[in-house]
C-alpha positions in Angstrom: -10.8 -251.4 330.6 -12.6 -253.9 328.3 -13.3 -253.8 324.9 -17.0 -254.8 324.5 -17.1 -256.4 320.8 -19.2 -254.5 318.4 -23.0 -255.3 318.2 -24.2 -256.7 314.9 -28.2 -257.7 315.4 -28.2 -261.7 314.1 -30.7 -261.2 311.2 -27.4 -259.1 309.3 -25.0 -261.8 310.3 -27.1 -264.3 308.9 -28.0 -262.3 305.5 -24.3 -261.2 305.0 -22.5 -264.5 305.6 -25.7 -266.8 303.9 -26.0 -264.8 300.7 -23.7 -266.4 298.4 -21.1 -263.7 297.0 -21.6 -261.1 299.2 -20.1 -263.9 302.2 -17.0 -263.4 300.4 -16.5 -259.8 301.0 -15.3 -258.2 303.8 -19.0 -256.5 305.4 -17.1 -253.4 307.1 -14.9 -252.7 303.9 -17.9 -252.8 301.2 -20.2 -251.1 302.8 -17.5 -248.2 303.2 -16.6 -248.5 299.7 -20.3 -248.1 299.1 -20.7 -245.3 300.9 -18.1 -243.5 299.3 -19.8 -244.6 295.9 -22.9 -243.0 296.8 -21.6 -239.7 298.4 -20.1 -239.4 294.8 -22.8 -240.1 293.1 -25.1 -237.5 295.3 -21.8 -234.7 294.1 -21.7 -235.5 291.0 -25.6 -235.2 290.6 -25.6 -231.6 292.4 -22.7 -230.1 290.2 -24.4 -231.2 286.6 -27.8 -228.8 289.1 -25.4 -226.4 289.5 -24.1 -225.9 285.6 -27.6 -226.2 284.6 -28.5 -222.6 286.3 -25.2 -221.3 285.0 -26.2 -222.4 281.5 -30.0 -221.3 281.7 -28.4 -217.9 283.0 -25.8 -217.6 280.5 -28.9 -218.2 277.6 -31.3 -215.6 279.2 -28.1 -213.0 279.3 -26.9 -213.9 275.6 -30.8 -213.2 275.2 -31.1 -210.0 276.4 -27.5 -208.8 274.9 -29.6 -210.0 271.4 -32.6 -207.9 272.1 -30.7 -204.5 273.3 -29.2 -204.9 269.8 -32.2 -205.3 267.9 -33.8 -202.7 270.2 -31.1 -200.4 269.1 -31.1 -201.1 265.1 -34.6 -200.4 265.2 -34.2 -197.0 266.9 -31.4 -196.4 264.0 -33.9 -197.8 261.1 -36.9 -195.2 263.1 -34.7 -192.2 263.0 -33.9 -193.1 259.3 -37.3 -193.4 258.3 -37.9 -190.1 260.0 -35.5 -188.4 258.6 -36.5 -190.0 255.2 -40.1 -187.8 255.4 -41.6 -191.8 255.8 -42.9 -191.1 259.3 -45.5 -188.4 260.6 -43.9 -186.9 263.8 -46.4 -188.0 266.2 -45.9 -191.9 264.8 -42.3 -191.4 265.2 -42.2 -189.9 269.2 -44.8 -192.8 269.9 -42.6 -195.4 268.6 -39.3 -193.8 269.6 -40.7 -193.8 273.2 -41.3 -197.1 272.9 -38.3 -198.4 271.8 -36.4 -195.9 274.4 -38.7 -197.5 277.2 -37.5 -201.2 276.0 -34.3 -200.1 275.7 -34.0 -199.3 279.2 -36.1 -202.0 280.6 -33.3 -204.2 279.0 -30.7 -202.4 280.2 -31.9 -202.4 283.9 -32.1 -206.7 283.3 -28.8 -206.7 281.7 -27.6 -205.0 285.1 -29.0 -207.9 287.2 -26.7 -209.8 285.3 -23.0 -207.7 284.9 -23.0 -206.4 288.5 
């Protein structure tokens, strides 16, 4: 069986072996070194993508973490307060509801997040 020689159109010989410098490489050796330059290039670029999301996520958890605390101090500064005489009973249900209500809503995110 022949071996039919490898078709390179004439406009690429010509460009290859006339542009000074690049006639003194081998073509089929740069342009796999090239290759291989640019499929690292396109993984490195993805990975920094994917660390991005993993930071942004590990902000909005750290986030919500921070507001379930506050959320609960000011449910142990309400109670105080109530306790204290400072607070009407109707104010202090309201606002206890409230915070419960938050408090939850948090917890459901932080969820999203742990399971």
């Amino acid at each position: 069986m022949d071996h039919l020689p490898a078709y390179h159109p004439e406009w690429l010989i010509k460009f290859w072996f006339g542009t000074p410098g690049l006639n003194k490489l081998e073509p089929h050796l740069t342009l796999f070194i090239a290759l291989i330059v640019l499929l690292l290039f396109f993984y490195k670029k993805s990975k920094s993508t994917n660390s991005n999301v993993i930071d942004i996520e590990e902000e909005v958890f750290k986030q919500l973490l921070t507001r379930r605390q506050v959320i609960e101090q000011q449910i142990v500064e309400l109670d105080v307060s109530y306790e204290q005489n400072k607070l009407p009973e109707d104010q202090y249900k309201r606002k206890r509801t409230e915070f419960q209500k938050l408090l939850e809503q948090t917890r459901q995110e932080l969820r999203q997040y742990t399971i």
